[in-house]
C-alpha positions as CSV (number, residue, x, y, z in Angstrom):
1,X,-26.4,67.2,-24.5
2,X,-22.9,69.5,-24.4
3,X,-21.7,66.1,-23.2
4,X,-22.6,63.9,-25.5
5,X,-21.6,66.2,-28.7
6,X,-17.8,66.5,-27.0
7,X,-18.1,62.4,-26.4
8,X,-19.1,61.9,-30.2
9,X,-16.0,64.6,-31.0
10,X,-13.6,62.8,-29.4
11,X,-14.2,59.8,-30.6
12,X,-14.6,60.7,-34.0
13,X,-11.0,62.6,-33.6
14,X,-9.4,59.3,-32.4
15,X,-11.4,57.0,-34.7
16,X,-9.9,59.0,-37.0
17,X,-6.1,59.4,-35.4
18,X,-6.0,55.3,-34.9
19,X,-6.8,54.5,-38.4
20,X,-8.3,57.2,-40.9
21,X,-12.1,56.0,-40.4
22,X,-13.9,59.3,-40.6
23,X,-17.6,58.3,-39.4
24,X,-18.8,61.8,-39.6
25,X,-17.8,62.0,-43.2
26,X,-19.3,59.0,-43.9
27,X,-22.2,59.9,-42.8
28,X,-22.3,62.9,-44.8
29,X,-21.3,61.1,-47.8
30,X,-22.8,57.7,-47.4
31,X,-25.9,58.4,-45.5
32,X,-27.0,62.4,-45.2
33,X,-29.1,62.2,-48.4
34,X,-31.7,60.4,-46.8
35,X,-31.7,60.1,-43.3
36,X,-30.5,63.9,-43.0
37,X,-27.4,65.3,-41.7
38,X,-29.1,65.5,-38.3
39,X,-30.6,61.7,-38.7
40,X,-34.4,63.4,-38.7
41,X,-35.1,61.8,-42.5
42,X,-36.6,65.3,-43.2
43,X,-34.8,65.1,-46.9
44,X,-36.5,64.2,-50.4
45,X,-35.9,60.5,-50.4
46,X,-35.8,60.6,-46.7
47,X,-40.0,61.8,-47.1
48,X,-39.9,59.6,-49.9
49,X,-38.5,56.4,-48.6
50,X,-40.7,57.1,-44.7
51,X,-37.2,57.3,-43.1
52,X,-37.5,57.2,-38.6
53,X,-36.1,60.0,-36.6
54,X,-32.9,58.7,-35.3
55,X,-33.0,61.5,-32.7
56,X,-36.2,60.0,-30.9
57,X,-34.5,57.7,-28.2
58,X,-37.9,55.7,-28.8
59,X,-36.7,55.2,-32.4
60,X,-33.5,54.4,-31.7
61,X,-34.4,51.8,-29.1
62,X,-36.3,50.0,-31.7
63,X,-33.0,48.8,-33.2
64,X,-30.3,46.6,-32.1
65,X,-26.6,47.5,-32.4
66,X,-26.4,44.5,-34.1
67,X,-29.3,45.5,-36.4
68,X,-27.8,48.5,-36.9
69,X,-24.0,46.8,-37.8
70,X,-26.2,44.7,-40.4
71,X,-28.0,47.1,-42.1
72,X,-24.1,49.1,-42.8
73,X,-22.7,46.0,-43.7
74,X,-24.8,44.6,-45.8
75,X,-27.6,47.4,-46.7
76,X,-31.8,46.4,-46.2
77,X,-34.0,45.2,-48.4
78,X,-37.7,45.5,-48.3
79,X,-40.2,42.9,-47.7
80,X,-40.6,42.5,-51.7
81,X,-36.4,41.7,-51.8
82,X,-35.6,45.1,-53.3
83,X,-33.1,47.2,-52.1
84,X,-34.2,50.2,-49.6
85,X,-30.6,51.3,-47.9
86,X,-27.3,50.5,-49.9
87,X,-24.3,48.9,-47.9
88,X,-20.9,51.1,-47.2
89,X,-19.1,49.2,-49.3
90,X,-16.2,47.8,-48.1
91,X,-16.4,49.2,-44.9
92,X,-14.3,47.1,-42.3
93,X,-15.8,45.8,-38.9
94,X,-14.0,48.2,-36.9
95,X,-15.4,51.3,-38.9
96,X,-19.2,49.7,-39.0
97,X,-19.0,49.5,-35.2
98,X,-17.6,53.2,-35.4
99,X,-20.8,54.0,-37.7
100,X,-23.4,52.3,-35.1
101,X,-21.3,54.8,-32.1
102,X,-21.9,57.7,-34.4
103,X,-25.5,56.6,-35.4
104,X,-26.6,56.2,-31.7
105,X,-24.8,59.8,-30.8
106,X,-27.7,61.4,-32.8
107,X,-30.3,60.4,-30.1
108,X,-31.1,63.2,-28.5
């Protein structure tokens, strides 16, 4: 666990030293409100909206990296077309992958 926190620190400190992507702040700002600042979904719209645990490994295997790069990109719609996550807009490639690294750090 101690290993994986220092892993996720040091490559959010050189994510952020090679080009002034911050993926923990994004997080915070872009994604805490409803999947949580620990990725549980145990907020208001995170209840509301029947957001996973992205801790559970389980969970987390049940999407792709690629999924997971989609869904920051271009944000999810539910099965009735509306929207049910918001994209980062204008997020580069680079800091979407650095998103999905940060995303998968919060299995536990």
């Amino acid at each position: 666990m101690k290993r994986v926190l220092l892993a996720t620190a040091v490559a959010s400190f050189i994510a952020v030293a090679a080009h002034g992507f911050d993926a923990a702040a994004t997080w915070t700002d872009q994604c805490a409100k409803c999947h949580g600042a620990d990725g549980k979904g145990e907020t208001k719209m995170g209840k509301k909206l029947s957001i996973k645990d992205y801790t559970d490994a389980k969970v987390q295997g049940e999407v792709t990296d690629e999924q997971a790069f989609k869904a920051i990109k271009e944000g999810t719609k539910d099965k009735s077309g509306k929207v049910r996550m918001k994209a980062i807009e204008g997020i580069s490639d680079a800091d979407a992958k650095a998103m999905v690294a940060y995303f998968r750090a919060l299995k536990k």
